[in-house]
C-alpha positions as CSV (number, residue, x, y, z in Angstrom):
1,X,-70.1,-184.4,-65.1
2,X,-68.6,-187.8,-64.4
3,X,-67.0,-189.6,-67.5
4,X,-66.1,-193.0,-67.9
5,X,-62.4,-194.4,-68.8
6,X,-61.5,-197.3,-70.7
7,X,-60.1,-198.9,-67.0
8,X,-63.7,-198.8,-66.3
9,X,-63.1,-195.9,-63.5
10,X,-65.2,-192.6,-63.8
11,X,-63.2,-189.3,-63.3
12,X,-65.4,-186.3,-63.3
13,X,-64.8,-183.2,-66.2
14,X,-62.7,-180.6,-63.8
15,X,-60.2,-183.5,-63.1
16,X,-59.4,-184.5,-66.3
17,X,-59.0,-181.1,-68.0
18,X,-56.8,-179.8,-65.1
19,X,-54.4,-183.1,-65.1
20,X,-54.3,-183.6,-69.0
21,X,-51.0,-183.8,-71.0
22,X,-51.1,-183.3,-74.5
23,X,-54.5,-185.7,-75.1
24,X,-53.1,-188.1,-72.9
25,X,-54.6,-188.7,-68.8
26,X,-53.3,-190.8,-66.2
27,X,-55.7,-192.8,-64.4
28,X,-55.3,-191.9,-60.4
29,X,-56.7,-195.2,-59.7
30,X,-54.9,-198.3,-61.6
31,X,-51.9,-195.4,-62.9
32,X,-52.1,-196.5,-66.4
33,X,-52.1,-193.4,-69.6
34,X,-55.0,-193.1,-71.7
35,X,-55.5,-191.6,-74.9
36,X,-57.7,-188.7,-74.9
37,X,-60.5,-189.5,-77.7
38,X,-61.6,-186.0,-79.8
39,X,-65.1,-185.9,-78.4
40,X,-63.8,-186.9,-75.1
41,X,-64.7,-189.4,-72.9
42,X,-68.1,-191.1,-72.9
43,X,-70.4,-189.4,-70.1
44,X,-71.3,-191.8,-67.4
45,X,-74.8,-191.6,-67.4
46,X,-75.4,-194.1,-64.3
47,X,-73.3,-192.2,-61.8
48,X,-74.4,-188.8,-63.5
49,X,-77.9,-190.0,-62.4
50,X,-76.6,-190.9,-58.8
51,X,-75.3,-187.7,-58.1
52,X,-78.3,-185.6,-59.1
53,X,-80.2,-187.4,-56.4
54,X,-77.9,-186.7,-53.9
55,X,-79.6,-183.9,-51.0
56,X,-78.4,-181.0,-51.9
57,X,-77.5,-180.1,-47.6
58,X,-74.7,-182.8,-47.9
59,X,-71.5,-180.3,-47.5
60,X,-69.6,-180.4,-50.5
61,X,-66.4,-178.4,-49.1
62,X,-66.1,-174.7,-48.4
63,X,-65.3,-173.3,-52.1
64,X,-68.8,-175.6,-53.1
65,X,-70.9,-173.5,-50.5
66,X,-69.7,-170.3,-50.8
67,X,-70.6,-170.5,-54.7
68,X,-74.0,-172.0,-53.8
69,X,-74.6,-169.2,-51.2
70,X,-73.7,-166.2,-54.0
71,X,-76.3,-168.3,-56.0
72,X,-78.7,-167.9,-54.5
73,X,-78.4,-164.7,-53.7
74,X,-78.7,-164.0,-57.5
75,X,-81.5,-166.0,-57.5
76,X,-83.6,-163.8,-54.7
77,X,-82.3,-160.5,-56.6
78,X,-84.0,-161.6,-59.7
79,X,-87.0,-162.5,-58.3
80,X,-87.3,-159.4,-56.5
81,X,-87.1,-157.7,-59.1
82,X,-88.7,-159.9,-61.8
83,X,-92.1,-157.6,-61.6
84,X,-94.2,-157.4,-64.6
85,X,-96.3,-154.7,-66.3
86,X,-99.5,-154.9,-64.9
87,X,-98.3,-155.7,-61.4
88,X,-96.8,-152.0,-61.2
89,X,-100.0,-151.0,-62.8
90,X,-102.3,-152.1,-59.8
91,X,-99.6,-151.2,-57.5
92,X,-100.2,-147.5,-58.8
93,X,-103.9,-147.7,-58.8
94,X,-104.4,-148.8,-55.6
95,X,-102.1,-146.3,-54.1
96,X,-103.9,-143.6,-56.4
97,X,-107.3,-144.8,-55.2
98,X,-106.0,-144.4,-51.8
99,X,-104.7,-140.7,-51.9
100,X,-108.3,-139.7,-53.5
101,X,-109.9,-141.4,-50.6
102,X,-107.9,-139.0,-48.1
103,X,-108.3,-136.0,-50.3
104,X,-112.4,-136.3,-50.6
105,X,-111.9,-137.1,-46.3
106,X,-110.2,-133.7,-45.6
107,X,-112.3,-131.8,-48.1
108,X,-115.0,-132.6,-46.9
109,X,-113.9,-132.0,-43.1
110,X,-112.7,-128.5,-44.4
111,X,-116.1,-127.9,-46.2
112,X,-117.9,-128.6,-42.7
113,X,-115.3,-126.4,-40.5
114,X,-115.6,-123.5,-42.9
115,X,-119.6,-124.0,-43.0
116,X,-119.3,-123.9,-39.2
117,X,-117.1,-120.8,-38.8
118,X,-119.2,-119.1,-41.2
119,X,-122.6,-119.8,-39.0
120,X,-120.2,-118.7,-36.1
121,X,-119.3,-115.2,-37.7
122,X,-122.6,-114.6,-38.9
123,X,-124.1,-115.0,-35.6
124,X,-121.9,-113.1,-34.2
125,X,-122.3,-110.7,-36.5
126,X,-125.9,-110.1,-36.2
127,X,-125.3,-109.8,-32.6
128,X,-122.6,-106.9,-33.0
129,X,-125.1,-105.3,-35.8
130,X,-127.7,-105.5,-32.7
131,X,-125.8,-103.8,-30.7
132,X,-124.2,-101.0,-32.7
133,X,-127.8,-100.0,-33.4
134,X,-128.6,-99.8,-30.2
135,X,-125.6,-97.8,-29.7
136,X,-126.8,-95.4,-32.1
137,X,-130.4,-95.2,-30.8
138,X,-128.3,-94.5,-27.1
139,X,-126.0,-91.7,-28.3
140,X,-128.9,-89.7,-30.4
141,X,-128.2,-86.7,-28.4
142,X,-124.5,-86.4,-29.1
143,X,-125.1,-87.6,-32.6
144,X,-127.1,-84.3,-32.7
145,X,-124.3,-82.5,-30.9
146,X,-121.8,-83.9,-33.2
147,X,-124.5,-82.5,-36.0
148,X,-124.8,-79.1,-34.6
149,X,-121.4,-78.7,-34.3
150,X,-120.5,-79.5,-37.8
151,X,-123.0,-77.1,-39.1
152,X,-121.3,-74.6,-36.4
153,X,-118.2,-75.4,-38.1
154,X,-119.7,-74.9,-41.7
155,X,-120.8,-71.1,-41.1
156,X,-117.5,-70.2,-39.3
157,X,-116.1,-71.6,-42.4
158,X,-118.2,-69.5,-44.9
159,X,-117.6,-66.6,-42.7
160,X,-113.6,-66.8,-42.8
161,X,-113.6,-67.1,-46.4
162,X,-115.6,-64.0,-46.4
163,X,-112.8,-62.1,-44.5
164,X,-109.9,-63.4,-46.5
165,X,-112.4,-61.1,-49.4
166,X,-111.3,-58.0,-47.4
167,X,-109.0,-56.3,-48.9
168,X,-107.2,-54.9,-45.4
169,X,-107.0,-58.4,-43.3
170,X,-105.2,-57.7,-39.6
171,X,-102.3,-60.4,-39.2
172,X,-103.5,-60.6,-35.6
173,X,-106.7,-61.2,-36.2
174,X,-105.5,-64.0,-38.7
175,X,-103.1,-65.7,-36.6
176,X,-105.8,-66.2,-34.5
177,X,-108.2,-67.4,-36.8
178,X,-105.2,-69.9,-37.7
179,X,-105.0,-71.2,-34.5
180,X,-109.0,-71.9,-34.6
181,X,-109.3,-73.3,-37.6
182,X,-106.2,-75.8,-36.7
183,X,-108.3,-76.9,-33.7
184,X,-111.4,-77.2,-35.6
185,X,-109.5,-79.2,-38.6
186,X,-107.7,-81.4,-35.7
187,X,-111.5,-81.9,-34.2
188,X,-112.6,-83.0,-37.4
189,X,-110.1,-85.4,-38.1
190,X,-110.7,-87.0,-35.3
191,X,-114.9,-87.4,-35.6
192,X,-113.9,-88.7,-39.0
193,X,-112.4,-91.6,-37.6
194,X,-115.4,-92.7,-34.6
195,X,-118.2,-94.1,-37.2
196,X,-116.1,-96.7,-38.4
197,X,-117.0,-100.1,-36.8
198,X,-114.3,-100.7,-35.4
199,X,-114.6,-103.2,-32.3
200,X,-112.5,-103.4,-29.7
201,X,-112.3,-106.9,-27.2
202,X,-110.8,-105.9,-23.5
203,X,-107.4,-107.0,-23.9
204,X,-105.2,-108.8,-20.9
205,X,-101.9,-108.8,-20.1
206,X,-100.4,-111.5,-18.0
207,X,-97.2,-111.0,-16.3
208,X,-96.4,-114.6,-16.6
209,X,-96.1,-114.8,-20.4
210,X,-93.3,-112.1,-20.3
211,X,-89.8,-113.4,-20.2
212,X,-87.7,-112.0,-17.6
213,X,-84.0,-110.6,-17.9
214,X,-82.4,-109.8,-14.7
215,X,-79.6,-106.8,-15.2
216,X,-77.7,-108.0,-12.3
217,X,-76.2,-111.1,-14.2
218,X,-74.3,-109.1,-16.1
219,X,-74.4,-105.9,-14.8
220,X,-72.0,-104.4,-11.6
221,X,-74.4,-101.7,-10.0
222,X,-74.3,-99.2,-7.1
223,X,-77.2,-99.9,-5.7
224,X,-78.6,-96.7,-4.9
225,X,-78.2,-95.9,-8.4
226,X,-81.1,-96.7,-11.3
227,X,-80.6,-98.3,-14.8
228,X,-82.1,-95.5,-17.1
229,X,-83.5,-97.8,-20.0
230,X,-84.7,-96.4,-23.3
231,X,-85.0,-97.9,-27.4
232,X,-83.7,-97.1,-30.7
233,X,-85.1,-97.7,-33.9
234,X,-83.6,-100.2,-34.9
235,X,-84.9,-102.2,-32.1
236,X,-81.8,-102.5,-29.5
237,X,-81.8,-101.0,-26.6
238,X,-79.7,-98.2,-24.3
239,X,-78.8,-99.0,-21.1
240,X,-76.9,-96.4,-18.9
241,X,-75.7,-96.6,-15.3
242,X,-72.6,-95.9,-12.8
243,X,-70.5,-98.8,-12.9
244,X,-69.9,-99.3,-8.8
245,X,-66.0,-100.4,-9.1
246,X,-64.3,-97.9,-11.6
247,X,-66.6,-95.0,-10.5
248,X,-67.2,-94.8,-14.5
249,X,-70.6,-93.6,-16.8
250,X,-71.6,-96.7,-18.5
251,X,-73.8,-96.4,-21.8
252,X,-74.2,-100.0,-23.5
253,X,-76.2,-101.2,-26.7
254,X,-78.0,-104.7,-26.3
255,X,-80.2,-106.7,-28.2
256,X,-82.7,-108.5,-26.5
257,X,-84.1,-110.4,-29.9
258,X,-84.0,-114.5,-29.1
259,X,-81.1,-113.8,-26.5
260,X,-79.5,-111.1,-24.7
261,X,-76.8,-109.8,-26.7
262,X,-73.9,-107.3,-26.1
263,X,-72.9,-105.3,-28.8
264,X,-71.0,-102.3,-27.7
265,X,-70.0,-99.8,-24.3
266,X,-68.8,-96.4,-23.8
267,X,-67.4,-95.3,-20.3
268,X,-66.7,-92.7,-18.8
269,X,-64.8,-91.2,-15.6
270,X,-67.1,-89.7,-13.4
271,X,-64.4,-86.6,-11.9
272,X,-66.9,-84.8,-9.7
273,X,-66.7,-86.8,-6.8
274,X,-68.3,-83.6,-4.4
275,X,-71.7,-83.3,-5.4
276,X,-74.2,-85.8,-6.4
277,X,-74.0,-86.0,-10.2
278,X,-77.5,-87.2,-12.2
279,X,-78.5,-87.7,-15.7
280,X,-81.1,-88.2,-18.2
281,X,-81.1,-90.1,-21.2
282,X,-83.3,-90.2,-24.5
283,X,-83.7,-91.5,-28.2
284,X,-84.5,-90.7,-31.2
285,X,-84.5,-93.0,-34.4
286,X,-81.3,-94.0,-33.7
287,X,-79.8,-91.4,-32.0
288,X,-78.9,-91.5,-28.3
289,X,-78.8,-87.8,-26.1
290,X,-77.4,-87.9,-22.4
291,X,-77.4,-85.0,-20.4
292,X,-75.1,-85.2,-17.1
293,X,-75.4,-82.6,-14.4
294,X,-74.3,-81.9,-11.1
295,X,-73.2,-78.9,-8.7
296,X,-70.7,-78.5,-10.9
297,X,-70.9,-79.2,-14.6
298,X,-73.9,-79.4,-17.0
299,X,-73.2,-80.9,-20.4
300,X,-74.7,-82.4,-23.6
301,X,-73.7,-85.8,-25.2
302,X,-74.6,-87.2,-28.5
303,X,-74.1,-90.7,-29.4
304,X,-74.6,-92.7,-32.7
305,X,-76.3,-96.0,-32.6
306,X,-72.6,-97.5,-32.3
307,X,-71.7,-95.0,-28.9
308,X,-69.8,-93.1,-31.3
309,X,-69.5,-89.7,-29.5
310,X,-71.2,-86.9,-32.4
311,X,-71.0,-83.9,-30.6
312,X,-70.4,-82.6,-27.2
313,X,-71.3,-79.1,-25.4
314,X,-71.8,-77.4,-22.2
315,X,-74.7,-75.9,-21.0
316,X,-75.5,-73.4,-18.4
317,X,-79.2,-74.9,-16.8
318,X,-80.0,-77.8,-15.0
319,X,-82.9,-79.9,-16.4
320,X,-85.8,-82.9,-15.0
321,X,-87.2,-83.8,-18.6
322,X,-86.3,-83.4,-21.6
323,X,-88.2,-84.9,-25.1
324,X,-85.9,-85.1,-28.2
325,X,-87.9,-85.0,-31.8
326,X,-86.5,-85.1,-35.2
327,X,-85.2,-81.4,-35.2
328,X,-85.3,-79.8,-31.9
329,X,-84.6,-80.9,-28.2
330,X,-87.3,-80.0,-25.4
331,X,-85.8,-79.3,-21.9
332,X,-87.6,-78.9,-18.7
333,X,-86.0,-77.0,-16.3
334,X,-86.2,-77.7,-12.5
335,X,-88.4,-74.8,-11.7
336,X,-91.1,-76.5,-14.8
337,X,-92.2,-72.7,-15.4
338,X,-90.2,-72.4,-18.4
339,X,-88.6,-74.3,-21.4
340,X,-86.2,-74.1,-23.5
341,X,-85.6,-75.5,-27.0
342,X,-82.3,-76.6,-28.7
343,X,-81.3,-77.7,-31.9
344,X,-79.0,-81.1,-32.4
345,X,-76.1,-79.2,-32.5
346,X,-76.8,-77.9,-29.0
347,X,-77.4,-74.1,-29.9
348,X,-80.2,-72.4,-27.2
349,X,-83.3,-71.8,-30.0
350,X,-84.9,-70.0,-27.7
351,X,-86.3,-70.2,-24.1
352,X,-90.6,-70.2,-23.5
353,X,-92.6,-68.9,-20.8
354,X,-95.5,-69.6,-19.5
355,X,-98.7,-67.8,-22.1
356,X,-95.9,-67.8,-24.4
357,X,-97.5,-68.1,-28.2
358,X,-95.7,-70.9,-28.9
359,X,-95.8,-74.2,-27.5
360,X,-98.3,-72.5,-24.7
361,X,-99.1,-73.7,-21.0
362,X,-100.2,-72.0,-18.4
363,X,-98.9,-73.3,-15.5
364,X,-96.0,-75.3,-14.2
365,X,-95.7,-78.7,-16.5
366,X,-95.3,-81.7,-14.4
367,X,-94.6,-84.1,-17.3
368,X,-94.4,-83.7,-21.3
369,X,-94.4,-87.1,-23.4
370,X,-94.8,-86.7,-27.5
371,X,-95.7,-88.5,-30.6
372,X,-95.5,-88.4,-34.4
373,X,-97.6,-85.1,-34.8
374,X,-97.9,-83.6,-31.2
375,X,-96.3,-82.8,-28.0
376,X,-98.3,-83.5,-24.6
377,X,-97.6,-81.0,-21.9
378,X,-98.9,-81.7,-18.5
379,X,-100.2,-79.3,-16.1
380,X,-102.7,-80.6,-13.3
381,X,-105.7,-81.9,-14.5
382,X,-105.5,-80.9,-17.9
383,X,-102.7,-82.3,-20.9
384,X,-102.4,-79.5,-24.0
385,X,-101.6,-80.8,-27.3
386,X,-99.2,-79.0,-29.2
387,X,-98.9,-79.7,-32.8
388,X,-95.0,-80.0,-34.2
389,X,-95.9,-78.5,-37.3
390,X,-97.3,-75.1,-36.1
391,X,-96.1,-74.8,-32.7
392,X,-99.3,-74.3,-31.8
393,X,-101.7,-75.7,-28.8
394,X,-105.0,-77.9,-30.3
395,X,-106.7,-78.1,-27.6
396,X,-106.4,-79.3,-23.7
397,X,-108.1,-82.5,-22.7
398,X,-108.8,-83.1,-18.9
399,X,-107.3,-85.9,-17.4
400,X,-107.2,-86.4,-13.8
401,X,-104.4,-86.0,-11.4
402,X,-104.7,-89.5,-10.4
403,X,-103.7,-91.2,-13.5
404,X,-99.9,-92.1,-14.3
405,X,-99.4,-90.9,-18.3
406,X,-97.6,-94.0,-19.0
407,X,-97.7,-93.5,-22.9
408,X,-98.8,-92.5,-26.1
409,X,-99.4,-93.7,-29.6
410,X,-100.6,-91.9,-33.0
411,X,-104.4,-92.1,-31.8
412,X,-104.6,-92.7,-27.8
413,X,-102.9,-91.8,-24.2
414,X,-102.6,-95.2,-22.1
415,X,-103.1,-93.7,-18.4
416,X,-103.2,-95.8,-15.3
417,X,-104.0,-95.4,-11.7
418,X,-101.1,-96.1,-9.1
419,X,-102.6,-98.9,-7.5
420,X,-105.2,-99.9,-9.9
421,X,-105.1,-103.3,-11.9
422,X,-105.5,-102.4,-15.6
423,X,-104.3,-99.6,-17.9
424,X,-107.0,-97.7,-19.9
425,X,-106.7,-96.6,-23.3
426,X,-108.2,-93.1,-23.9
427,X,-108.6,-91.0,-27.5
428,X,-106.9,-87.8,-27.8
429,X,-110.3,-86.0,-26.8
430,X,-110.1,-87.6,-23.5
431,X,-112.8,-90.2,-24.1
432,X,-112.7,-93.7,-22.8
433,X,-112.0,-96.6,-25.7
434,X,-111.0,-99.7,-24.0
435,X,-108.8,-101.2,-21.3
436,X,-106.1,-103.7,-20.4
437,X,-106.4,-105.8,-17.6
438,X,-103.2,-106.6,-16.1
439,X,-102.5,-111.0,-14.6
440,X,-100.4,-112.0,-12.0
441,X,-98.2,-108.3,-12.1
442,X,-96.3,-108.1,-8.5
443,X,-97.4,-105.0,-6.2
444,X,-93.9,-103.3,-6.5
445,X,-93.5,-100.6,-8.4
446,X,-93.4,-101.6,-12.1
447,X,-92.5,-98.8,-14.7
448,X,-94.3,-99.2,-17.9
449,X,-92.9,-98.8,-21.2
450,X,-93.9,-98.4,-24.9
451,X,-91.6,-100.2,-27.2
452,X,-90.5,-98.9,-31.2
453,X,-93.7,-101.4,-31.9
454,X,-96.6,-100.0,-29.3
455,X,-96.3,-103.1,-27.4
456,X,-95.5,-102.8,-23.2
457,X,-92.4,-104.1,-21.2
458,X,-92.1,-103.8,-17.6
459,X,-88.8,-102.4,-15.5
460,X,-88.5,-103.6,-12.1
461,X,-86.1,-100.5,-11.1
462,X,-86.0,-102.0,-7.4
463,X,-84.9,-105.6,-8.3
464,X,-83.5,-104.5,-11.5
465,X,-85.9,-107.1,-13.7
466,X,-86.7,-106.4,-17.4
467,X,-89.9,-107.9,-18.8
468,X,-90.1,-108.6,-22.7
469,X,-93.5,-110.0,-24.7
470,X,-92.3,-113.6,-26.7
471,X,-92.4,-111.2,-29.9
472,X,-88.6,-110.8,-28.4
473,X,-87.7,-114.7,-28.2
């Protein structure tokens, strides 16, 4: 503030306390010393009045505006955040009141969808109640049969309790009672399973949705040799072929979960370099069997999931197919009259002929495939079931020469005719449940396979193509 001195000049406050000497000032205008008075000098209210009236834009030097500029900075902060009570209160209500309004909007838009869907299913319910009574009126007569037969079944069963009463019982005469009541309990198991409503949609597959790998990327191949292609259990799978420039037997491990990934290979020298030399590879859990043969040499492999070599043997026959299960290995020699069995340690179990009493055919087997509780031996029209457990046949279901066997699962074959454009899916008994139509599948030849999961993928063994579902990516 501006003060007046006793020369009649006005000094302002900061001046005179930064050039005072001991109460005494200098005036900087007429130079004369003036005694400092104890309550200072008088304010000059005149000039005071001036200045306040001055416009506040009139630059005032450099240090003036940069403390005017941090002022008012100070001054927005506080308003900003000078909010009372209730203003915060409405704030939150009216947000509040909004939220509830959006809540009630999609409850009540879920109310309507669920009402909808629930009209949907029960007209469509009705309409498959419709028709599985119609069913039922059109199968009366093998209702009936199924009836008889059951009542069939009953009095055998009374009458082979009876026997087992007798105090002399012929073993023959039992093991063959054994056999039929396996058969009939297998039957039963089965007609056990067809009332339940179970409803089955035609299913489609369309080659286009599969994602294609193509082995010769990363894969050096002869090309008049194949890729034999198989799956562990642990989802990865076994890839074995003849590596073209070292003349080597290559089995690898990949995954093909989200990418194609290497994980291990085991080669080998191939030293018969006279005769043609072929081989067959399976799985089981995760267990990898390869069987090489030529002119020359036959001979066993075992493998680990991590192509550590378990156990190696020679053998002396030559073999087209082979199944491995749990505890024994199934071999098919090349003249399909016979078979022999081996254990996992590559001992000869024993060798079958044809009527033999266990694991019976007939005839010459042109293919065998297997599941969880049976073995399927091919021979012409007709495919026995074998169960594992008692080595014994079930029963043979007819299945025409013109279908491909392209699989099993625990309840139906998946068969498929060469040219045709859909797989059909047919019970154990041979009846017809449902089929897969296949999109947009090229006309050369495709082999189908059933993954660890029951879903297919496709080998192109001409253009060496691999075809996975998106379950893999």
């Amino acid at each position: 503030s501006p003060r007046i001195l006793p020369c009649a000049e006005s000094v302002c406050i900061n001046c005179i306390d930064e050039h005072a000497k001991e109460k005494h000032l200098k005036c900087f205008f007429c130079h004369e010393t003036h005694t400092i008075p104890s309550l200072g000098f008088p304010i000059n209210k005149s000039l005071l009045k001036i200045l306040n009236s001055i416009d506040t834009n009139i630059y005032r030097g450099a240090v003036f505006e940069h403390f005017k500029s941090h002022l008012k900075n100070v001054e927005d902060l506080v308003d900003f955040l000078e909010c009372d009570l209730e203003c915060g209160k409405s704030k939150i209500h009216q947000y509040c009141d909004g939220l509830r309004n959006q809540i009630d909007i999609n409850i009540d838009q879920q109310i309507k969808l669920l009402n909808d869907t629930r009209d949907e299913l029960f007209d469509e319910l009705h309409l498959y109640e419709k028709e599985c009574l119609n069913n039922l009126n059109q199968n009366h007569d093998q209702l009936e049969s199924f009836h008889q037969s059951i009542e069939d079944d009953k009095s055998q069963l009374e009458e082979d309790k009876i026997y087992l009463k007798k105090t002399k019982i012929s073993e023959d005469i039992l093991k063959d009672k054994i056999s039929r009541v396996r058969s009939t309990e297998w039957k039963l198991q089965k007609l056990c399973r067809m009332p339940q409503l179970v409803r089955k949609n035609t299913q489609t597959l369309d080659f286009e949705s599969y994602t294609e790998i193509n082995f010769n990327n990363f894969i050096d191949i002869d090309p008049q040799f194949d890729i034999s292609l198989h799956q562990l259990e642990n989802k990865n799978f076994v890839l074995e072929y003849i590596d073209e420039d070292t003349n080597n037997r290559i089995v690898e491990v990949r995954s093909f979960q989200k990418c194609n990934q290497f994980y291990r290979k085991y080669k080998k020298p191939i030293f018969d370099h006279v005769s043609e030399i072929f081989s067959i590879v399976r799985t089981c859990e995760n267990k990898i069997l390869v069987f090489e043969y030529s002119k020359n040499f036959r001979i066993f492999t075992l493998f680990n999931d991590d192509l550590e070599v378990l156990k190696e043997k020679q053998v002396t026959n030559c073999f087209v197919d082979i199944i491995a299960t749990q505890s024994k290995i199934f071999c098919l020699p090349m003249k399909r009259d016979t078979l022999i069995i081996y254990d996992w340690d590559f001992n000869e179990l024993m060798v079958l002929n044809k009527n033999s009493a266990l694991y019976s055919f007939s005839n010459w087997i042109s293919e065998f495939d297997e599941n969880e509780d049976y073995l399927f031996f091919r021979e012409g029209d007709f495919v026995n079931i074998i169960s594992k457990e008692s080595e014994q046949m079930i029963k043979s279901v007819n299945l025409e020469a013109k279908y491909e066997l392209i699989g099993v699962d625990s309840e139906n074959f998946f068969v498929k005719e060469v040219k045709a454009d859909k797989i059909e899916i047919l019970s154990l008994n041979g009846e017809f449940v449902d089929s897969i139509n296949l999109k947009n599948f090229p006309k050369n030849n495709i082999l189908f396979l059933l993954d660890v999961n029951k879903n297919f993928v496709f080998y192109d063994s001409t253009n060496l193509k691999f075809y996975l579902p998106s379950e893999y990516n």
